[in-house]
Backbone as CSV, one residue per row, in Angstrom:
resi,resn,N_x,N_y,N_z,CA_x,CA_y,CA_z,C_x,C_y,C_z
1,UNK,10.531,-127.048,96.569,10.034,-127.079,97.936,8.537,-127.252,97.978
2,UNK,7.862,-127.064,99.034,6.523,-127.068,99.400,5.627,-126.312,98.391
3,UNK,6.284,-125.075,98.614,5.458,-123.902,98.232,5.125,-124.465,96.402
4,UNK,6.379,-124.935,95.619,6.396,-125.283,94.708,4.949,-126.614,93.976
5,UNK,4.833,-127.359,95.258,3.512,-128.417,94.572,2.277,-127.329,95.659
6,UNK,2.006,-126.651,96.320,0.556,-125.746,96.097,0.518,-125.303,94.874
7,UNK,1.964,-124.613,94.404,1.420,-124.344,93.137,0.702,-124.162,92.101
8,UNK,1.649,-126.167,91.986,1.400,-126.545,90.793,-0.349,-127.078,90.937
9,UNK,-0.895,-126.954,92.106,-2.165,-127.960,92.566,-3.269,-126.834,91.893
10,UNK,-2.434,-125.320,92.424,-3.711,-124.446,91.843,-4.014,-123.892,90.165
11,UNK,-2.357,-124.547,89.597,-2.322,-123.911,88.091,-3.685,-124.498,87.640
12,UNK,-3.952,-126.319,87.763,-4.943,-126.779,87.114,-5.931,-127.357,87.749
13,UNK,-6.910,-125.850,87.703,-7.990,-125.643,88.824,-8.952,-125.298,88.223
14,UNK,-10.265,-125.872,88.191,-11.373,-125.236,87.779,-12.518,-125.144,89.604
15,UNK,-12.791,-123.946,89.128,-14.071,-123.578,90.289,-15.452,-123.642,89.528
16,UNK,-16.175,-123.679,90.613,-17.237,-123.656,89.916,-18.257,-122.558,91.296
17,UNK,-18.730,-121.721,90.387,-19.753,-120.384,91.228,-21.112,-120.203,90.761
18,UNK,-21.740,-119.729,91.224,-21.684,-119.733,92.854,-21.979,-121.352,93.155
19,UNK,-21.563,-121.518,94.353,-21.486,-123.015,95.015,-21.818,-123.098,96.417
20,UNK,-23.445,-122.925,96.532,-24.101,-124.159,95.671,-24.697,-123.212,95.079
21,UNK,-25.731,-123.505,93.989,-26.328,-122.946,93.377,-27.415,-123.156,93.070
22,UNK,-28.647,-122.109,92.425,-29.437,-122.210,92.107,-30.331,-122.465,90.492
23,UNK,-29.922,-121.460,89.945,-30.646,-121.843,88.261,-28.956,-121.909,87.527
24,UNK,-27.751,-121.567,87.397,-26.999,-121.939,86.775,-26.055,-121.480,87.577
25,UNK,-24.674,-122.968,86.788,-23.532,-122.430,87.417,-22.430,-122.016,86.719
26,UNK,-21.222,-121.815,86.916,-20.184,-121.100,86.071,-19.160,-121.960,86.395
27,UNK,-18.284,-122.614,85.183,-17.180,-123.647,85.761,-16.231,-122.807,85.037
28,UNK,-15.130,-122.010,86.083,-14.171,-121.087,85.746,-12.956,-121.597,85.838
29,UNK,-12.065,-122.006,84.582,-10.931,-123.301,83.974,-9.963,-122.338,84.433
30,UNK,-9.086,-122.095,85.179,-7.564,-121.595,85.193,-6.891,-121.728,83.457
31,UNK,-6.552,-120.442,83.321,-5.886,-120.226,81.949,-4.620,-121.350,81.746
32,UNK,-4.074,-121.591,83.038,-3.086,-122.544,82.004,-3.555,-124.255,81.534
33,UNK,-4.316,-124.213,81.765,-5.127,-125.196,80.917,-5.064,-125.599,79.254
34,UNK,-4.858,-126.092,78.810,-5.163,-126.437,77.179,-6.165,-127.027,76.983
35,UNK,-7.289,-126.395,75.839,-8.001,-126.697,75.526,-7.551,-127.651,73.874
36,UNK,-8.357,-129.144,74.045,-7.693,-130.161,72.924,-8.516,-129.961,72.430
37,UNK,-8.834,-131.028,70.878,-9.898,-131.948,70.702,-10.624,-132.925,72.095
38,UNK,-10.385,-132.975,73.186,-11.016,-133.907,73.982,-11.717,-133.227,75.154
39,UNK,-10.990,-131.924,75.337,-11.383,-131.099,76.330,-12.953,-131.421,76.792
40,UNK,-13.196,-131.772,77.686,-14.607,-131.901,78.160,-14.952,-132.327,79.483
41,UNK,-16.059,-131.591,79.897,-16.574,-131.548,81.381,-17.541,-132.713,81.712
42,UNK,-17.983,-133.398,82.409,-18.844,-134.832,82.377,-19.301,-134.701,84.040
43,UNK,-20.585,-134.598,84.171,-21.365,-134.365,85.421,-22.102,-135.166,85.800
44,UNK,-21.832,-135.700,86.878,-22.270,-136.742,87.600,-23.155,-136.439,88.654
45,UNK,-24.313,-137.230,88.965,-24.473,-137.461,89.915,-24.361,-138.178,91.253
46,UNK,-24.816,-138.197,92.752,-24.017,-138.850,93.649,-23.954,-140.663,93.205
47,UNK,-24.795,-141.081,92.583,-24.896,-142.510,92.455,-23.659,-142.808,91.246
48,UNK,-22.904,-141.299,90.439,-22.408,-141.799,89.262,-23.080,-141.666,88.256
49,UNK,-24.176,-141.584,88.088,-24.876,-141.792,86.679,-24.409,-140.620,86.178
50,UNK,-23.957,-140.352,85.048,-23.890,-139.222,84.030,-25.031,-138.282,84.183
51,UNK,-25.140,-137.159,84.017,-26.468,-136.202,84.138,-25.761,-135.421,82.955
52,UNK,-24.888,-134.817,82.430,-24.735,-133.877,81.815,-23.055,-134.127,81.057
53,UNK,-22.823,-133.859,79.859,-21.519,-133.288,79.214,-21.606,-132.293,78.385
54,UNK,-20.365,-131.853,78.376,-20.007,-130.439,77.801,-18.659,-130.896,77.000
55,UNK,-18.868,-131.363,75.825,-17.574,-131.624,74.802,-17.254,-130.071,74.095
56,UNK,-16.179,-130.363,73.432,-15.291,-129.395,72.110,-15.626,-127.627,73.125
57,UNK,-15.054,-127.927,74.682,-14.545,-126.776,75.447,-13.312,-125.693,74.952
58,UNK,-13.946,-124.836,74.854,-12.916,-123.638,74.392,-13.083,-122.411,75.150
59,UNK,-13.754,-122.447,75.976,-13.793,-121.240,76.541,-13.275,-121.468,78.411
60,UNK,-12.992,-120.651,78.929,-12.410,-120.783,80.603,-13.574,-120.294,81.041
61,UNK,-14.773,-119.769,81.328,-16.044,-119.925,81.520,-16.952,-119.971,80.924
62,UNK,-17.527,-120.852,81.725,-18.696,-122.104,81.478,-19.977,-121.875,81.519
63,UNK,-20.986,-121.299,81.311,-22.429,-121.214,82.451,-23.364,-122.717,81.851
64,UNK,-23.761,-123.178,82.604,-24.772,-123.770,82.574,-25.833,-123.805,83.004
65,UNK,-26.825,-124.015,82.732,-28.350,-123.901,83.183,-28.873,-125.370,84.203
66,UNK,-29.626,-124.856,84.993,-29.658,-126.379,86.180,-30.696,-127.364,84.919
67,UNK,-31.592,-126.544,84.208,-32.220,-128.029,83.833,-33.083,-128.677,84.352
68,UNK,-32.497,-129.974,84.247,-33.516,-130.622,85.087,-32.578,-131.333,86.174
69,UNK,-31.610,-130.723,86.498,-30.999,-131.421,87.855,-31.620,-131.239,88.848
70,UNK,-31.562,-131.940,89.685,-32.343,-132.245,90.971,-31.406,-131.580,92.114
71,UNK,-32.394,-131.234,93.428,-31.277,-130.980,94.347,-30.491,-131.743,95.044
72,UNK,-29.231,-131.359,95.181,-28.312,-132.355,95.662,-26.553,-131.618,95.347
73,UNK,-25.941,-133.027,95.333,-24.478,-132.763,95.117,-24.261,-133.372,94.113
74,UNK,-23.207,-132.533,93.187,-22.929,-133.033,91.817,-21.631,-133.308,92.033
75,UNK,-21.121,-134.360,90.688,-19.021,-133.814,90.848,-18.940,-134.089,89.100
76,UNK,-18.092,-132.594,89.190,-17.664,-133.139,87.593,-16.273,-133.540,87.440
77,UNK,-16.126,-133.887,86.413,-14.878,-134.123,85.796,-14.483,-133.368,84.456
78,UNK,-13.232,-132.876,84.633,-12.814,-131.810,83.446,-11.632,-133.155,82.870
79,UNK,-11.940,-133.260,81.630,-11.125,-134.156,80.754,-10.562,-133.429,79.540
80,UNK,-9.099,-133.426,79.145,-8.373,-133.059,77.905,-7.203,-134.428,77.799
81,UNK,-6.228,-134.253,76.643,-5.114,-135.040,76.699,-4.582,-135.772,77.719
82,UNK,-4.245,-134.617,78.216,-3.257,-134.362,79.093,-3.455,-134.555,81.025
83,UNK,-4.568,-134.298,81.237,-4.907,-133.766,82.480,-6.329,-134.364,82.617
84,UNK,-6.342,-134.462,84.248,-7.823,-134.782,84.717,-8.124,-134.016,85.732
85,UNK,-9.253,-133.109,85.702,-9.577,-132.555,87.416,-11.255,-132.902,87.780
86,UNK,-10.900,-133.062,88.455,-12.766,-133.587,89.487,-12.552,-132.261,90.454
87,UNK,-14.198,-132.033,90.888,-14.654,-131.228,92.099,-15.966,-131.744,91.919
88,UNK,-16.886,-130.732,93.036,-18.541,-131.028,93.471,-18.706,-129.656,93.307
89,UNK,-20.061,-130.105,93.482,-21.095,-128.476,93.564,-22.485,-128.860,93.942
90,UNK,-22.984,-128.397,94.424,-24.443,-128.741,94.915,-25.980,-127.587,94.570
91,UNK,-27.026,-128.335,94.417,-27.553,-127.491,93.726,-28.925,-127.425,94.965
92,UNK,-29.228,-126.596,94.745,-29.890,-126.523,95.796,-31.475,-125.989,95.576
């Protein structure tokens, strides 16, 4: 039924906190996730350009430091085998 694909939408979920943020953020992977050889986060900025990756992921939180990101809106992408998830976050 219904209830069955919310579900499945929230098993493979990463958040990211606080949002928006200021000097770093936390990208928190839902445990049923598998972490591969490919596992990796890839941060974009609004034009697309790459700003940041995070390969050979093993942990379900993340912190990162802003760096030298600029203010604005980011979107990453969480990549393994198996699975793809995108979101945003904005830094402010």
């Amino acid at each position: 039924g219904v209830a069955s694909i919310s579900e499945n939408e929230n098993i493979n979920s990463i958040k990211t906190f606080p949002n928006p943020f200021v000097d770093e953020v936390t990208f928190s992977i839902s445990r049923e996730i598998n972490f591969d050889s490919n596992a990796s986060i890839k941060i974009m900025d609004v034009t697309g350009k790459t700003v940041r990756v995070l390969k050979n992921i093993t942990e379900y939180e993340i912190k990162i430091e802003r760096g030298d990101l600029k203010k604005g809106m980011y979107f990453f992408e969480f990549i393994n085998n198996t699975t793809l998830i995108t979101g945003k976050f904005i830094a402010l």
